[in-house]
C-alpha positions as CSV (number, residue, x, y, z in Angstrom):
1,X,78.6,33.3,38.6
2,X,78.4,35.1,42.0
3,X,79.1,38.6,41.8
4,X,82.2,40.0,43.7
5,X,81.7,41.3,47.4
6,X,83.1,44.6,46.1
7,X,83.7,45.5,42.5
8,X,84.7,48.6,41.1
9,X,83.6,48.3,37.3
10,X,85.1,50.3,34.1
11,X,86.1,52.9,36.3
12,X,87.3,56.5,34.3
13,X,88.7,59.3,35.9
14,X,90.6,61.9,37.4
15,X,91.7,64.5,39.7
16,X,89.0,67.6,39.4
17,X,89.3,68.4,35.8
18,X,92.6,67.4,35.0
19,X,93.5,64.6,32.9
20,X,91.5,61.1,33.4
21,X,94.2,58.9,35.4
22,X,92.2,55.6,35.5
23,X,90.8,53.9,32.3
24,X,87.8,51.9,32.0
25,X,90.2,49.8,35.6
26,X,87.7,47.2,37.3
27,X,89.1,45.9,40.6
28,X,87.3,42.7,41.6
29,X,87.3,41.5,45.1
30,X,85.9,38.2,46.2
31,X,83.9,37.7,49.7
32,X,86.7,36.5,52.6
33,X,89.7,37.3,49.4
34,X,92.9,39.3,50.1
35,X,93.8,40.6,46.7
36,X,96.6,43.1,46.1
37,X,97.4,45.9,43.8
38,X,100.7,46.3,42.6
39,X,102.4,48.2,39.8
40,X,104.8,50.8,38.9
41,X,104.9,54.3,40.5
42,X,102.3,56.3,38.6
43,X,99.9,53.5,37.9
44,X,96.7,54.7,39.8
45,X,97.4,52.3,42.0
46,X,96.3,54.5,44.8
47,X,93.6,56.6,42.7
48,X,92.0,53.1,42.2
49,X,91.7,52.6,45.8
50,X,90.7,56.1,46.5
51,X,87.9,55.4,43.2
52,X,86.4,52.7,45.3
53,X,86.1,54.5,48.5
54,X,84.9,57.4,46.8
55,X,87.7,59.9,47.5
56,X,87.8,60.4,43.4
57,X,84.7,60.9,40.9
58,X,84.4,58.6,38.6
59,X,82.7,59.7,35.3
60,X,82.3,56.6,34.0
61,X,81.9,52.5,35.5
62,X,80.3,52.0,38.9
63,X,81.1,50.7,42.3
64,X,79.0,48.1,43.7
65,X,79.4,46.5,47.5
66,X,77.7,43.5,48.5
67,X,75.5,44.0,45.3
68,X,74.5,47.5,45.8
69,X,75.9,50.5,43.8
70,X,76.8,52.8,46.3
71,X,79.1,54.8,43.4
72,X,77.4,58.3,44.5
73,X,77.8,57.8,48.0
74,X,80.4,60.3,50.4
75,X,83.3,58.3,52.0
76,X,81.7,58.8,55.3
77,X,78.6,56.8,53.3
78,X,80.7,53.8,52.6
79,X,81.8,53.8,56.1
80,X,78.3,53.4,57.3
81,X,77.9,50.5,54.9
82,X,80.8,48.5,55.9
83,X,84.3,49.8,54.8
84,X,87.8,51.1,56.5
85,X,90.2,52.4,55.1
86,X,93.9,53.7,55.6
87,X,95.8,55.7,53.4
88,X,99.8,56.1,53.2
89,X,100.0,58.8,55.5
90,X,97.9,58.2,59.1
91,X,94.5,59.6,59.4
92,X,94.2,60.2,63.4
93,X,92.9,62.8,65.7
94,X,95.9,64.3,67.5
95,X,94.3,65.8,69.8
96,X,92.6,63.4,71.0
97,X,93.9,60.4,73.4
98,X,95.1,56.9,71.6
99,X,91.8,55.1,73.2
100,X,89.5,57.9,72.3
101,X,91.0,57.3,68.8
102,X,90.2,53.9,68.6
103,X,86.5,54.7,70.0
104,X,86.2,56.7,67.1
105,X,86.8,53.9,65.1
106,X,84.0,51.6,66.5
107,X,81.3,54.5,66.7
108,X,79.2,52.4,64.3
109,X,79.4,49.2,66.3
110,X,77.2,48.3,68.8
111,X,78.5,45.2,70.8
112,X,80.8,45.3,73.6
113,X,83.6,46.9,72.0
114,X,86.3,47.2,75.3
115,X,86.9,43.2,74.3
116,X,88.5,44.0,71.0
117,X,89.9,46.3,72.4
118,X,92.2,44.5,74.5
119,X,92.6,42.6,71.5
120,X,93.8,45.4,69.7
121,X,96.4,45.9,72.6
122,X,97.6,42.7,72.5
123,X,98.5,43.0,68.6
124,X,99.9,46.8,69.4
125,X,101.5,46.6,72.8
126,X,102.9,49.7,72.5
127,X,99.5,51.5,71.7
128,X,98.3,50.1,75.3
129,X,101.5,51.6,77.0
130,X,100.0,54.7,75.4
131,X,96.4,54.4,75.5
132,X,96.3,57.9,77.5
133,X,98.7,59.9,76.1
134,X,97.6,62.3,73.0
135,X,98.1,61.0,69.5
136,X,99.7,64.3,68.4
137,X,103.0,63.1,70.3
138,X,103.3,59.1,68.5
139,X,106.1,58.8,66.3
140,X,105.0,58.4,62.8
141,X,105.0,54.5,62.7
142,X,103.2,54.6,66.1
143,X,100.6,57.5,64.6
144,X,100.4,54.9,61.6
145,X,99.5,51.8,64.0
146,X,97.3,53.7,65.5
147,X,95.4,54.3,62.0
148,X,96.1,50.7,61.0
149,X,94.5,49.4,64.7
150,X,91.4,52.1,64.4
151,X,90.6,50.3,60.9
152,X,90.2,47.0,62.7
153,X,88.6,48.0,65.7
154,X,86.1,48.9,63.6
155,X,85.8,45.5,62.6
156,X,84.4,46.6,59.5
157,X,83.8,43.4,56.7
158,X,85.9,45.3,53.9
159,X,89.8,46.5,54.4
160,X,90.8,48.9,52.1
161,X,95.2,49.6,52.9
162,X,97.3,52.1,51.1
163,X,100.3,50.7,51.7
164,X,99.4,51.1,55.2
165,X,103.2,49.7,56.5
166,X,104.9,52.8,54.4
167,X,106.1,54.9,57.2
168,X,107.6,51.8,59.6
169,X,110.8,50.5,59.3
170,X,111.5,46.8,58.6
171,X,111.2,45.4,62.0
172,X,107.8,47.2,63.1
173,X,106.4,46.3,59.2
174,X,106.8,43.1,60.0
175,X,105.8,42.8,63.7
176,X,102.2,45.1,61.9
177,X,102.0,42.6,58.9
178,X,102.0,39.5,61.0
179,X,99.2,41.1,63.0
180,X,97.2,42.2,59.6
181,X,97.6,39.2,58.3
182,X,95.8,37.3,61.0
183,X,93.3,39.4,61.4
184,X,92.7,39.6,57.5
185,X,91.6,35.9,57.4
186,X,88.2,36.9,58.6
187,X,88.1,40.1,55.8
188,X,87.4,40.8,52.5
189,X,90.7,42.7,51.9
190,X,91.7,45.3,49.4
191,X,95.8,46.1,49.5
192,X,97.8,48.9,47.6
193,X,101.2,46.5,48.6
194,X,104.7,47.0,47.9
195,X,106.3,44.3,49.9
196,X,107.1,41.3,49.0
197,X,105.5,38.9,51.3
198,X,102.3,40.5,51.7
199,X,101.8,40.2,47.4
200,X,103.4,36.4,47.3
201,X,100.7,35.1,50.3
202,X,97.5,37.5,48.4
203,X,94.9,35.4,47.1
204,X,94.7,37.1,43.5
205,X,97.3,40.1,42.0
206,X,95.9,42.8,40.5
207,X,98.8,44.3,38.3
208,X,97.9,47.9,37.0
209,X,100.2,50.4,34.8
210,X,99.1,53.7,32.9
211,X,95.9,53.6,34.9
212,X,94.5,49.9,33.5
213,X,94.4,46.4,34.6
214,X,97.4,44.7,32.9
215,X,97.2,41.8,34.5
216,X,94.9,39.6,37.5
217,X,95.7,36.2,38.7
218,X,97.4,34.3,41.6
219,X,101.2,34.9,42.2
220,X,102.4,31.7,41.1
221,X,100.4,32.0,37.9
222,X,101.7,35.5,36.9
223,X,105.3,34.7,37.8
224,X,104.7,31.9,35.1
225,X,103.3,34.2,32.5
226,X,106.6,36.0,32.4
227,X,105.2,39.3,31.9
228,X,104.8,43.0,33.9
229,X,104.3,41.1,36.9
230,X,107.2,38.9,36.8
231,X,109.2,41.9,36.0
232,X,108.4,44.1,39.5
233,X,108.3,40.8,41.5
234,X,112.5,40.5,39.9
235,X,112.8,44.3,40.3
236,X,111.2,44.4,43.9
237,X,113.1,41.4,45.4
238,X,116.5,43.1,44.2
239,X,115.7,45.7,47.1
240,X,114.1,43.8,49.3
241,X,116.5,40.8,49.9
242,X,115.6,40.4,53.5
243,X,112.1,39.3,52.7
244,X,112.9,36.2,50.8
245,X,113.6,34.4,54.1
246,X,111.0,35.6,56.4
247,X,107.8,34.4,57.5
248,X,106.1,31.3,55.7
């Protein structure tokens, strides 16, 4: 069997020297797959992801991408090798310009990067109208498209999100997802995901509680397993009801 594009294997730990928060979690993702991470608040959903960039020592398991173990390399490391990431909260450079932002992004790259970046305009219209002005004075959800649109302009093989679409209200969520979700077809994506559509159209559903794995499979398969999954999927559409009759 092939191995994964990206695996993070047995992974154990924690936060400095505190408490261990993940326990012996492996988070599996398949070359061109979109699989999502869900679970209850206080799962390690996040300290999973943050495990397999390497924001978080591990003390035990490994990381491998594209078959090589990279689990003692910096974040900036992991970069270099092929990954983008964006946390819950936006990770720009206020000072600098909206297009010097997205250069940033693309540092790595070496073809002719101004294409995609009309591309990236044409997804964010608003970060064209703003291309010039500083970062430092975008609204939150337009600092977080910003982040969102550096991560892609990178056009990096692997997308890590940390429930990326946190800070926008519904409408801009969606107009952001619609745009992800496009461009995702051509990644190996890795989601922390709390709304609805984006964990019913994943490829796989990695359900994690108390730090573990409970449960990994398709959405249709889980929902007929009846268990964890099932449960958030009930409890999540209660306070989403607007998503049950958007996009297909």
């Amino acid at each position: 069997m092939t191995e994964p594009f990206l695996i993070g294997e047995s992974m154990t730990g924690g936060y400095g020297r505190g408490a261990d928060i993940l326990h012996k979690c492996t988070i599996a993702v398949n070359p061109g797959e979109i699989a999502v991470i869900v679970g209850p608040n206080g799962a390690g959903k996040s300290t999973a992801m943050k495990a397999v960039f390497g924001m978080l020592n591990i003390h035990k398991g490994s990381v491998r991408f594209d078959g090589e173990d990279i689990t003692h390399l910096s974040p900036q490391d992991r970069v270099a090798k092929g990954m983008a990431f964006v946390p819950q909260t936006s990770n720009i450079f206020t000072s600098l310009t909206v297009e010097e932002n997205l250069e940033m992004g693309a540092f790595l790259r070496r073809d002719d990067i101004h294409v995609t970046m009309e591309q990236i305009f044409d997804l964010f219209p608003i970060l064209r109208d703003k291309r010039k002005q500083a970062a430092g004075e975008l609204s939150g959800g337009q600092r977080q498209r910003l982040a969102i649109a550096r991560a892609l302009y990178k056009d990096a093989p692997i997308l890590l999100l940390d429930e990326a679409t946190s800070a926008l209200d519904n409408a801009s969520e969606r107009l952001v997802q619609e745009a992800m979700t496009r461009l995702m077809k051509e990644r190996t994506t890795l989601i922390v995901a709390h709304r609805l559509s984006t964990i019913e159209h994943a490829d796989r559903v990695i359900v994690m509680a108390d730090g573990e794995i409970k449960e990994d499979g398709t959405h249709a398969t889980l929902m007929q397993a009846g268990g964890l999954y099932t449960h958030l999927h009930q409890k999540t559409a209660q306070s989403q009801p607007e998503t049950q009759s958007t996009d297909d």
